[in-house]
mmCIF entry with sequence, helices, sheets and N, C-alpha, C, O atoms, coordinates in Angstrom:
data_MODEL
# 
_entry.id   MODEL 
# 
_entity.id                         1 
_entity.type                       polymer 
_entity.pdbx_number_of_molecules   1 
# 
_entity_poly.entity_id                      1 
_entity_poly.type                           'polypeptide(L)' 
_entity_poly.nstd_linkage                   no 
_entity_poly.nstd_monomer                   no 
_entity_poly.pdbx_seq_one_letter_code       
;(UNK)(UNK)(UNK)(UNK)(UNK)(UNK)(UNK)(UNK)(UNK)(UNK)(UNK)(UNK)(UNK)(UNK)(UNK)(UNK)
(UNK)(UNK)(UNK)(UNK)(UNK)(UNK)(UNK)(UNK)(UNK)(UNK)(UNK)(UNK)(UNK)(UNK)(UNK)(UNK)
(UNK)(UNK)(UNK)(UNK)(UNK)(UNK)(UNK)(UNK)(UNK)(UNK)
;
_entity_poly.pdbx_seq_one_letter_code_can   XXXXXXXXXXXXXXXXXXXXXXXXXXXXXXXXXXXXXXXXXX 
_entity_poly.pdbx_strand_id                 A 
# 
loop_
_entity_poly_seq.entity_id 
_entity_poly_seq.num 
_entity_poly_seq.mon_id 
_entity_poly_seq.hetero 
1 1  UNK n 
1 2  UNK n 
1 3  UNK n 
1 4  UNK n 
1 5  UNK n 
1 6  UNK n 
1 7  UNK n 
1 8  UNK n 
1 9  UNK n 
1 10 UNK n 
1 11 UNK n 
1 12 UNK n 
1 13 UNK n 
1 14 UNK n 
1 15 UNK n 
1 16 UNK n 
1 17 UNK n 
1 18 UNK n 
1 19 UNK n 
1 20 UNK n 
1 21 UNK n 
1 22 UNK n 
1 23 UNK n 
1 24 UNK n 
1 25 UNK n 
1 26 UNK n 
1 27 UNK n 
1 28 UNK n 
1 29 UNK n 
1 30 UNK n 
1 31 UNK n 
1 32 UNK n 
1 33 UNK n 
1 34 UNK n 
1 35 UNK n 
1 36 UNK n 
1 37 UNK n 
1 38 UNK n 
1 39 UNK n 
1 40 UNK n 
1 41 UNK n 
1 42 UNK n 
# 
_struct_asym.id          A 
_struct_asym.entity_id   1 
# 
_struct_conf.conf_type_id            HELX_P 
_struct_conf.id                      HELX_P1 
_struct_conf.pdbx_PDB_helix_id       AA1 
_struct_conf.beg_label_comp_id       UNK 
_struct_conf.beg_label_asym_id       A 
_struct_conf.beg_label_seq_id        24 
_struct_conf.pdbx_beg_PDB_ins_code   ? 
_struct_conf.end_label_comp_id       UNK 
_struct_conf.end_label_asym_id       A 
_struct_conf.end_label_seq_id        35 
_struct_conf.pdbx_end_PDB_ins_code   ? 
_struct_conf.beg_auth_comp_id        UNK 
_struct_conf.beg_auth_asym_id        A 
_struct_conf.beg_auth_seq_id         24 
_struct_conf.end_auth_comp_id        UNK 
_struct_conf.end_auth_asym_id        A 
_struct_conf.end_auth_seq_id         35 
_struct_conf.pdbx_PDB_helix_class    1 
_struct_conf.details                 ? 
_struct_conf.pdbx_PDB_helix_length   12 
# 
_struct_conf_type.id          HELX_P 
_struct_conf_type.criteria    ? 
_struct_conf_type.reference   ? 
# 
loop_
_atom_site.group_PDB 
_atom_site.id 
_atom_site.type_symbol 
_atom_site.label_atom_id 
_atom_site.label_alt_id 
_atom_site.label_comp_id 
_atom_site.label_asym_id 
_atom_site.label_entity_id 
_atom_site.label_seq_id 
_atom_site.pdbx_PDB_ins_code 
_atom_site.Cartn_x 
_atom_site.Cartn_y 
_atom_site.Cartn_z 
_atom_site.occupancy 
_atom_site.B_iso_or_equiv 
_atom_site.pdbx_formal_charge 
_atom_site.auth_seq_id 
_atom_site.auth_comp_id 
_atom_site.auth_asym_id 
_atom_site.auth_atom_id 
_atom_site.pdbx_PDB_model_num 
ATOM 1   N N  . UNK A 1 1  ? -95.462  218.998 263.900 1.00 0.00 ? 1  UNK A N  1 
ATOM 2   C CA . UNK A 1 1  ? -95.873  217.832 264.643 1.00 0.00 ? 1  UNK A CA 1 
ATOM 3   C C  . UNK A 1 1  ? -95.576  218.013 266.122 1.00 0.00 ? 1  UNK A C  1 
ATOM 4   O O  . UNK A 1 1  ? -95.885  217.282 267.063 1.00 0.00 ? 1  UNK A O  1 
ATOM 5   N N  . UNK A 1 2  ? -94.954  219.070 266.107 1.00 0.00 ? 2  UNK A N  1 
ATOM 6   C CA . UNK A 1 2  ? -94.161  218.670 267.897 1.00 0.00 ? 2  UNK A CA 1 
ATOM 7   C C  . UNK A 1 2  ? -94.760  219.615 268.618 1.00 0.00 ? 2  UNK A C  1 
ATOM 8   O O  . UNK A 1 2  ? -94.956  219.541 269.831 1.00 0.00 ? 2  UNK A O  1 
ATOM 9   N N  . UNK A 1 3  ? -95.180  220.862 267.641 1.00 0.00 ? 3  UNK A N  1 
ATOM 10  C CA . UNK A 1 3  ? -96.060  221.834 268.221 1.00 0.00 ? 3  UNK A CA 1 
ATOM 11  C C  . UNK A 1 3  ? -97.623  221.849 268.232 1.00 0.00 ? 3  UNK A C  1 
ATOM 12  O O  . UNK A 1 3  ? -98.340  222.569 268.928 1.00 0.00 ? 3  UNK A O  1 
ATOM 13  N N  . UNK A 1 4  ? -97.909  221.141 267.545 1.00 0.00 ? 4  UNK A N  1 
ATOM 14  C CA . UNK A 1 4  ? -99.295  220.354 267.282 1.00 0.00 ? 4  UNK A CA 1 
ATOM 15  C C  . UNK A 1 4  ? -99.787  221.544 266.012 1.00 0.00 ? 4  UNK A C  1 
ATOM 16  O O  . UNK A 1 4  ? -101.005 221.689 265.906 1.00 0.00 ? 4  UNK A O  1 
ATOM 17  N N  . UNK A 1 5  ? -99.076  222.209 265.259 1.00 0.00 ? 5  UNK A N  1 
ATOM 18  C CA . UNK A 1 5  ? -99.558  222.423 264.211 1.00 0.00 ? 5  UNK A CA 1 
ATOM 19  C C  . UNK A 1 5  ? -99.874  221.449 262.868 1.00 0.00 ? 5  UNK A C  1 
ATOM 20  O O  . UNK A 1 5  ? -100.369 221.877 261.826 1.00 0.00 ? 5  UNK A O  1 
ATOM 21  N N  . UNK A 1 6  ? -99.489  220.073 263.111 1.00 0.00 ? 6  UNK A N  1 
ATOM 22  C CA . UNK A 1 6  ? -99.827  219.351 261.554 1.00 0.00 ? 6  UNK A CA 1 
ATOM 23  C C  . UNK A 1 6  ? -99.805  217.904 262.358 1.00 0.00 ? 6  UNK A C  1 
ATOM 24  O O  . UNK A 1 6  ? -98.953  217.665 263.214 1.00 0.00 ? 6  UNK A O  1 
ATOM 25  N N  . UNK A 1 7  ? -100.481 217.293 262.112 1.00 0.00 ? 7  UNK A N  1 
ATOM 26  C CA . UNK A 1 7  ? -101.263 215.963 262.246 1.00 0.00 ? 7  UNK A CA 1 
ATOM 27  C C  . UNK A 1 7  ? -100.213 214.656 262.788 1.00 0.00 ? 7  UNK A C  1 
ATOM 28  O O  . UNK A 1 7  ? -100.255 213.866 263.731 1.00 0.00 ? 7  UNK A O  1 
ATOM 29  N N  . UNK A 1 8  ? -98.855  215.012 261.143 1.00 0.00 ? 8  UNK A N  1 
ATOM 30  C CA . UNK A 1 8  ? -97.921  213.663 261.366 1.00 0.00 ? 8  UNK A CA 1 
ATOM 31  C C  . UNK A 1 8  ? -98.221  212.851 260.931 1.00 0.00 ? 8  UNK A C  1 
ATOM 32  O O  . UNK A 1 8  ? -98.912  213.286 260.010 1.00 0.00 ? 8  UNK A O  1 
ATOM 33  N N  . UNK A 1 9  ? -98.241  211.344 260.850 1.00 0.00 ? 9  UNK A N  1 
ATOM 34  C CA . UNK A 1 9  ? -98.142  210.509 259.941 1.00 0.00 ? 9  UNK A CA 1 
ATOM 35  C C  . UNK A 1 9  ? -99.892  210.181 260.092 1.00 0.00 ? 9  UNK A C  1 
ATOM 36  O O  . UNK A 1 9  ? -100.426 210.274 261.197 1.00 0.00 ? 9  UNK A O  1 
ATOM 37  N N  . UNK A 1 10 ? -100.530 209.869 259.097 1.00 0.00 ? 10 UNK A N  1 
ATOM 38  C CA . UNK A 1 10 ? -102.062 209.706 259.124 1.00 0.00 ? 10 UNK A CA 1 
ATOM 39  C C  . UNK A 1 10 ? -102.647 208.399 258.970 1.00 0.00 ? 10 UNK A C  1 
ATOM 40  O O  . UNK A 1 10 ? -103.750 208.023 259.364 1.00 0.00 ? 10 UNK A O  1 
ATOM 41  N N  . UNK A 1 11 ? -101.539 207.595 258.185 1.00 0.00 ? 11 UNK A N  1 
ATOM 42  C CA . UNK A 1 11 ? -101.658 205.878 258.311 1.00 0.00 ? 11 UNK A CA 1 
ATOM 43  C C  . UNK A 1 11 ? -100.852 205.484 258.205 1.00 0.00 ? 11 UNK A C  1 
ATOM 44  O O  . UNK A 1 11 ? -100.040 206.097 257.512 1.00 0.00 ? 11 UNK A O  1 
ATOM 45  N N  . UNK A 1 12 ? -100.431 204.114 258.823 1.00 0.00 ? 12 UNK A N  1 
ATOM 46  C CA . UNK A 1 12 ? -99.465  202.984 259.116 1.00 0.00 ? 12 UNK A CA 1 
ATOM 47  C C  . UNK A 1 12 ? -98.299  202.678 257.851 1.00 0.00 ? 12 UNK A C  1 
ATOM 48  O O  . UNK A 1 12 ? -97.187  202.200 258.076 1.00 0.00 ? 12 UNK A O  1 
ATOM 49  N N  . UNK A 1 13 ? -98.835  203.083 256.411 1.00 0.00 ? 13 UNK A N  1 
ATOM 50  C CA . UNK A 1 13 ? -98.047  203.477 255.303 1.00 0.00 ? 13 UNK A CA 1 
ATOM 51  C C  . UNK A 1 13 ? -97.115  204.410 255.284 1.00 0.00 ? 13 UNK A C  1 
ATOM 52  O O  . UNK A 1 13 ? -96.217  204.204 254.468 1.00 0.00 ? 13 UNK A O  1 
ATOM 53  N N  . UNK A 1 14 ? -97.042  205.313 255.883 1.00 0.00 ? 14 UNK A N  1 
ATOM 54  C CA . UNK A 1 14 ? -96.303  206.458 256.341 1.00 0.00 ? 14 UNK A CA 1 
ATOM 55  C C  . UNK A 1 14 ? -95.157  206.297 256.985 1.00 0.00 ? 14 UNK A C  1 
ATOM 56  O O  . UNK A 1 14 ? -95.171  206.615 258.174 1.00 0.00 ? 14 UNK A O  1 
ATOM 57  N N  . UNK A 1 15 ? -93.946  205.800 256.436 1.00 0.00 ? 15 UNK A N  1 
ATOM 58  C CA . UNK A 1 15 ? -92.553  205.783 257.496 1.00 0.00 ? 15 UNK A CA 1 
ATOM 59  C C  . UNK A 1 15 ? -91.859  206.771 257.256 1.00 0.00 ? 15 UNK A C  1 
ATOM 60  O O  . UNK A 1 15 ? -91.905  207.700 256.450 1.00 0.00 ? 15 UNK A O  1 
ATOM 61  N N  . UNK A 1 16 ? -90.841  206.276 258.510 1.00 0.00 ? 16 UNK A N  1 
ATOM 62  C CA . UNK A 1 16 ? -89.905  207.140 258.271 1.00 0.00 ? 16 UNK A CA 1 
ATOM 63  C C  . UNK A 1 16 ? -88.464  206.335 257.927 1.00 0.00 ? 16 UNK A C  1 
ATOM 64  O O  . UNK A 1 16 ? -88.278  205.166 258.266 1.00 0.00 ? 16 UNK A O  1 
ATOM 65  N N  . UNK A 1 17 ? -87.289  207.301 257.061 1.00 0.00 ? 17 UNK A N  1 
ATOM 66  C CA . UNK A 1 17 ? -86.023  206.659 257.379 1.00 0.00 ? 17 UNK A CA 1 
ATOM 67  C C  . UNK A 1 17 ? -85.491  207.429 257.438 1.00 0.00 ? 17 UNK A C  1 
ATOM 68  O O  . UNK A 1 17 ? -85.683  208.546 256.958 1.00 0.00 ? 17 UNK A O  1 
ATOM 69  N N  . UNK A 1 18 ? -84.205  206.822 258.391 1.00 0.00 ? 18 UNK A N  1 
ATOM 70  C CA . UNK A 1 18 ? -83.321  207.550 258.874 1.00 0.00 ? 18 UNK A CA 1 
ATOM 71  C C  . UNK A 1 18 ? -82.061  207.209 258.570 1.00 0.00 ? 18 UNK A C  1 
ATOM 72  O O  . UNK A 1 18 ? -81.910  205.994 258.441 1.00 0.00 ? 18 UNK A O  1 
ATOM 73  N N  . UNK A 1 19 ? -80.905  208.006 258.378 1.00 0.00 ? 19 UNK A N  1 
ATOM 74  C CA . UNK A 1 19 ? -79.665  207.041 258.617 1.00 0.00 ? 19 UNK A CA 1 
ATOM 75  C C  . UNK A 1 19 ? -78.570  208.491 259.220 1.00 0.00 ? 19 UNK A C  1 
ATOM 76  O O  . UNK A 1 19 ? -78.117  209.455 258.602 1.00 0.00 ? 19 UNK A O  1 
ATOM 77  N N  . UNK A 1 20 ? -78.440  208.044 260.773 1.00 0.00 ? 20 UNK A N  1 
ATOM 78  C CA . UNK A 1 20 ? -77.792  208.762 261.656 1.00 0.00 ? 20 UNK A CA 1 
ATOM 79  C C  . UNK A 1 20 ? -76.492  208.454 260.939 1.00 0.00 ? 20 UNK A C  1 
ATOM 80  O O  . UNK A 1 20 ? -76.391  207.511 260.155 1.00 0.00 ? 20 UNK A O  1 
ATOM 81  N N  . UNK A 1 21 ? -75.398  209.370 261.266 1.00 0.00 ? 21 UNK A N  1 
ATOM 82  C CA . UNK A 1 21 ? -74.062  209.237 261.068 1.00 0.00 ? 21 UNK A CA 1 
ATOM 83  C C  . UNK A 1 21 ? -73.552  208.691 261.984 1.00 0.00 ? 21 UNK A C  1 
ATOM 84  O O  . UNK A 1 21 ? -72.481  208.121 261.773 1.00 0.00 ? 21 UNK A O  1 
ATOM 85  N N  . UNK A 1 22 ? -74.159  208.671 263.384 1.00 0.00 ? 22 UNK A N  1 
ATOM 86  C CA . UNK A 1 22 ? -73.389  207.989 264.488 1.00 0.00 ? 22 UNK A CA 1 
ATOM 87  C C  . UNK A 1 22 ? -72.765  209.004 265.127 1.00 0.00 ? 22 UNK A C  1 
ATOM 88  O O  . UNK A 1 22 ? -72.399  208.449 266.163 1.00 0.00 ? 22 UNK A O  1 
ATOM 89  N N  . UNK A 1 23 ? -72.420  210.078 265.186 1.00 0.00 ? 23 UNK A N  1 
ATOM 90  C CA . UNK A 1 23 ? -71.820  211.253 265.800 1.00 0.00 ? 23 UNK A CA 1 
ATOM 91  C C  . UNK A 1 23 ? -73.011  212.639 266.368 1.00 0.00 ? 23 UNK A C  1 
ATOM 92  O O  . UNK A 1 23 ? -73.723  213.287 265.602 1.00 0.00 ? 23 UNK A O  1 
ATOM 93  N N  . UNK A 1 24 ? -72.975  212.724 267.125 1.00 0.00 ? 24 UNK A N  1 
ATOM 94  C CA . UNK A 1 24 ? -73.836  213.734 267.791 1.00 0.00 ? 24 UNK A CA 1 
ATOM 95  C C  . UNK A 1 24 ? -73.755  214.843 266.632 1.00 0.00 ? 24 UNK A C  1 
ATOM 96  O O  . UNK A 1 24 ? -74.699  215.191 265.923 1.00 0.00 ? 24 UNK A O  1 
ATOM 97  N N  . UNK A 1 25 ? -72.313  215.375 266.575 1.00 0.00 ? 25 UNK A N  1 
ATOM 98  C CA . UNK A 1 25 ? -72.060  216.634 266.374 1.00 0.00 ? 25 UNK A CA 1 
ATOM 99  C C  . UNK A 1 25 ? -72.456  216.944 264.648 1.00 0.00 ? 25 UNK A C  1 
ATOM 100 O O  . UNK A 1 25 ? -72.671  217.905 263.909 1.00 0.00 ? 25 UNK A O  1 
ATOM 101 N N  . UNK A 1 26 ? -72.395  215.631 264.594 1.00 0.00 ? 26 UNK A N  1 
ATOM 102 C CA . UNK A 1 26 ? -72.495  215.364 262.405 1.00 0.00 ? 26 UNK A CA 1 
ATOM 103 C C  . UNK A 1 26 ? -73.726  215.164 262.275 1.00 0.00 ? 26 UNK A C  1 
ATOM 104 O O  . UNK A 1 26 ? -74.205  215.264 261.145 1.00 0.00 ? 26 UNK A O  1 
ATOM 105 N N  . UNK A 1 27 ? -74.457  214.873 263.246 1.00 0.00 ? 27 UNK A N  1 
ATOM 106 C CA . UNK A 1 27 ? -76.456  214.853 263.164 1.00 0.00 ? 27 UNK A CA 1 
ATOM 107 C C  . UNK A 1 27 ? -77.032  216.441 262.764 1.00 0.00 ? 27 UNK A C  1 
ATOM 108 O O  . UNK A 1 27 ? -77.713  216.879 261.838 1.00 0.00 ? 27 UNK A O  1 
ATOM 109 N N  . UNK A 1 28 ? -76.274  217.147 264.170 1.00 0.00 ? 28 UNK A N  1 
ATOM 110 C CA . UNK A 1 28 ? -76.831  218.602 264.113 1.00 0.00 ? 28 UNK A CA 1 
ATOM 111 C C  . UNK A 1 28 ? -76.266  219.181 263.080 1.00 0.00 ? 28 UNK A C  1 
ATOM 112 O O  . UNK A 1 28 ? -77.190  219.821 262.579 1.00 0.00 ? 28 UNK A O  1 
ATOM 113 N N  . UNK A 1 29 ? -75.287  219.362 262.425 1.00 0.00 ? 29 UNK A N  1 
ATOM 114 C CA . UNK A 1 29 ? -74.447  219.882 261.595 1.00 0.00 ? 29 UNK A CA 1 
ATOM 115 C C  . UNK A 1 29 ? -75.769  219.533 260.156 1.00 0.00 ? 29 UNK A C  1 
ATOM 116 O O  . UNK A 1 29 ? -76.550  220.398 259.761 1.00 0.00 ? 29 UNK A O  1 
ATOM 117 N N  . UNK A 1 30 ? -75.723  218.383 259.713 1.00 0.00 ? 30 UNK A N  1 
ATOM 118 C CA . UNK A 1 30 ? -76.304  217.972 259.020 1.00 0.00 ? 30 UNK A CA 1 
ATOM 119 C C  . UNK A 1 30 ? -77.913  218.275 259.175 1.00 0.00 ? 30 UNK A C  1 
ATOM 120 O O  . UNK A 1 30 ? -78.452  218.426 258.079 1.00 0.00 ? 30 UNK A O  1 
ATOM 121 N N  . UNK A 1 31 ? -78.759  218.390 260.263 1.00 0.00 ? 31 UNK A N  1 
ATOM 122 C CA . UNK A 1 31 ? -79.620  219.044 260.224 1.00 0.00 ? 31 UNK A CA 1 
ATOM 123 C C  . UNK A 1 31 ? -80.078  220.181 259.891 1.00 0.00 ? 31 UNK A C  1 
ATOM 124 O O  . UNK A 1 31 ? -80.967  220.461 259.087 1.00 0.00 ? 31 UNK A O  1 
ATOM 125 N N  . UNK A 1 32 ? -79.186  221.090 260.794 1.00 0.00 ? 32 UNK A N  1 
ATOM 126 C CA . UNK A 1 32 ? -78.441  222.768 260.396 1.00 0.00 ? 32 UNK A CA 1 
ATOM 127 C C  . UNK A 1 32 ? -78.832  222.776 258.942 1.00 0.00 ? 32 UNK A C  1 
ATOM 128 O O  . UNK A 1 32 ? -79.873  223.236 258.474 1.00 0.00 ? 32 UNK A O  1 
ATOM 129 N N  . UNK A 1 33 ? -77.631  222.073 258.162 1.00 0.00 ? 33 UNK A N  1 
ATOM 130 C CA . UNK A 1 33 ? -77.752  222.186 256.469 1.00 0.00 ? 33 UNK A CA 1 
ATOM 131 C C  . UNK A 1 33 ? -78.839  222.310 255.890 1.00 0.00 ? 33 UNK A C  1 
ATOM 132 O O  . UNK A 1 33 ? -79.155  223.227 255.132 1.00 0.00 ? 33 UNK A O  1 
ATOM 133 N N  . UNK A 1 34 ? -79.693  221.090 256.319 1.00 0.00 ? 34 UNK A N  1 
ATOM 134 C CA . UNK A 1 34 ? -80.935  220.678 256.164 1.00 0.00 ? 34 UNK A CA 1 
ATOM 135 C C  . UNK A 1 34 ? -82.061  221.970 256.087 1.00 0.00 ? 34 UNK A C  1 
ATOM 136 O O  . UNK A 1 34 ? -82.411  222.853 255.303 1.00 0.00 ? 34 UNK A O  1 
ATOM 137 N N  . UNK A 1 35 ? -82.347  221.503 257.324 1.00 0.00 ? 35 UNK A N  1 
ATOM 138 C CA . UNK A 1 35 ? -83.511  223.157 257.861 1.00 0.00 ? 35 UNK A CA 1 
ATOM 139 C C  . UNK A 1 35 ? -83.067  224.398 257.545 1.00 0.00 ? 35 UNK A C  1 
ATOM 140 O O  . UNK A 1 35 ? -83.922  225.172 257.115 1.00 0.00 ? 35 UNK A O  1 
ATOM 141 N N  . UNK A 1 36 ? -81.602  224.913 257.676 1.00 0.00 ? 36 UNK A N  1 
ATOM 142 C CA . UNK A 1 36 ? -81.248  226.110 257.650 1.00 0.00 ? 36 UNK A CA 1 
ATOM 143 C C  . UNK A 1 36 ? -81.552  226.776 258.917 1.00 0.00 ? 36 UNK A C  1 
ATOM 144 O O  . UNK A 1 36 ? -81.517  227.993 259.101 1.00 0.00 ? 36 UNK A O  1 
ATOM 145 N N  . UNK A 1 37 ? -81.864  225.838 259.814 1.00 0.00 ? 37 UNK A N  1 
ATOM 146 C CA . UNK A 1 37 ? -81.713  226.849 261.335 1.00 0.00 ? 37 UNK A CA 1 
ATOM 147 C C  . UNK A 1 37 ? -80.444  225.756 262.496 1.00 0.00 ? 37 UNK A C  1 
ATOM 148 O O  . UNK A 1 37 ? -80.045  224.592 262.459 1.00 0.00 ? 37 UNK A O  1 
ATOM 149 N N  . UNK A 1 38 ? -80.265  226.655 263.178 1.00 0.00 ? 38 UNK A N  1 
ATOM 150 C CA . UNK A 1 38 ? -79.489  226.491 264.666 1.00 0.00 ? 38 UNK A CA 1 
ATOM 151 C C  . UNK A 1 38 ? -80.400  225.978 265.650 1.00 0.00 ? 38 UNK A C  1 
ATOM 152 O O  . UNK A 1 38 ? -81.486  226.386 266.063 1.00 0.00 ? 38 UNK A O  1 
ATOM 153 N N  . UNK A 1 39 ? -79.591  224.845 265.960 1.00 0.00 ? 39 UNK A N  1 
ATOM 154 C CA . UNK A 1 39 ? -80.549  224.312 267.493 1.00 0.00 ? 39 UNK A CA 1 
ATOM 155 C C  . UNK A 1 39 ? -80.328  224.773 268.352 1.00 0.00 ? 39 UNK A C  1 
ATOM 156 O O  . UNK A 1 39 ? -79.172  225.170 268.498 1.00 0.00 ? 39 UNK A O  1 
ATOM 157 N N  . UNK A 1 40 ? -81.352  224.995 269.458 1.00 0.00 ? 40 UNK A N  1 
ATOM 158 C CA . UNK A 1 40 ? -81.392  226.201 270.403 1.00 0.00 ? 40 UNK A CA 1 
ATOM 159 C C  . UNK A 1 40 ? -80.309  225.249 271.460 1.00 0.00 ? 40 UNK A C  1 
ATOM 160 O O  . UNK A 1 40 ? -79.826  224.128 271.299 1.00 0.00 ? 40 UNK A O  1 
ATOM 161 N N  . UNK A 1 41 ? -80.184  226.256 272.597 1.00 0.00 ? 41 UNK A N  1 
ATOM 162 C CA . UNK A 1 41 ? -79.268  225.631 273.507 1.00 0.00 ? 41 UNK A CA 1 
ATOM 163 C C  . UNK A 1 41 ? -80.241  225.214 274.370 1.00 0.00 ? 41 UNK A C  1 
ATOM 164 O O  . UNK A 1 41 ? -81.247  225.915 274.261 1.00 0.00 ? 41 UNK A O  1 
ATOM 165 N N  . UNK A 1 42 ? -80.362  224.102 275.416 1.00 0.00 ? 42 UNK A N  1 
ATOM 166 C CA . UNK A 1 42 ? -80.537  224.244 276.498 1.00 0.00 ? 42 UNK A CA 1 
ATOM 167 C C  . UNK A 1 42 ? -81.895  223.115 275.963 1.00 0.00 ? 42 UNK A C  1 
ATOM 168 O O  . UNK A 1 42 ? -82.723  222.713 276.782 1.00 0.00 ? 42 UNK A O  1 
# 
């Protein structure tokens, strides 16, 4: 979506949820897990 390879949500039915931990460092960590990649620096 961010690179414009795939469309993203296609109708108004389509949400999202989220539930942040509230900590910067426990978002990325938890993403990390997630994806299995490292966020770039910078």
């Amino acid at each position: 979506m961010i690179n414009g390879r795939c469309a993203g949500r296609t109708a108004g039915a389509q949400i999202t949820v989220a539930d942040l931990t509230g900590v910067a460092v426990q978002d990325l960590a938890i993403a990390e897990a997630v994806f299995g990649v490292e966020p770039s620096a910078g």
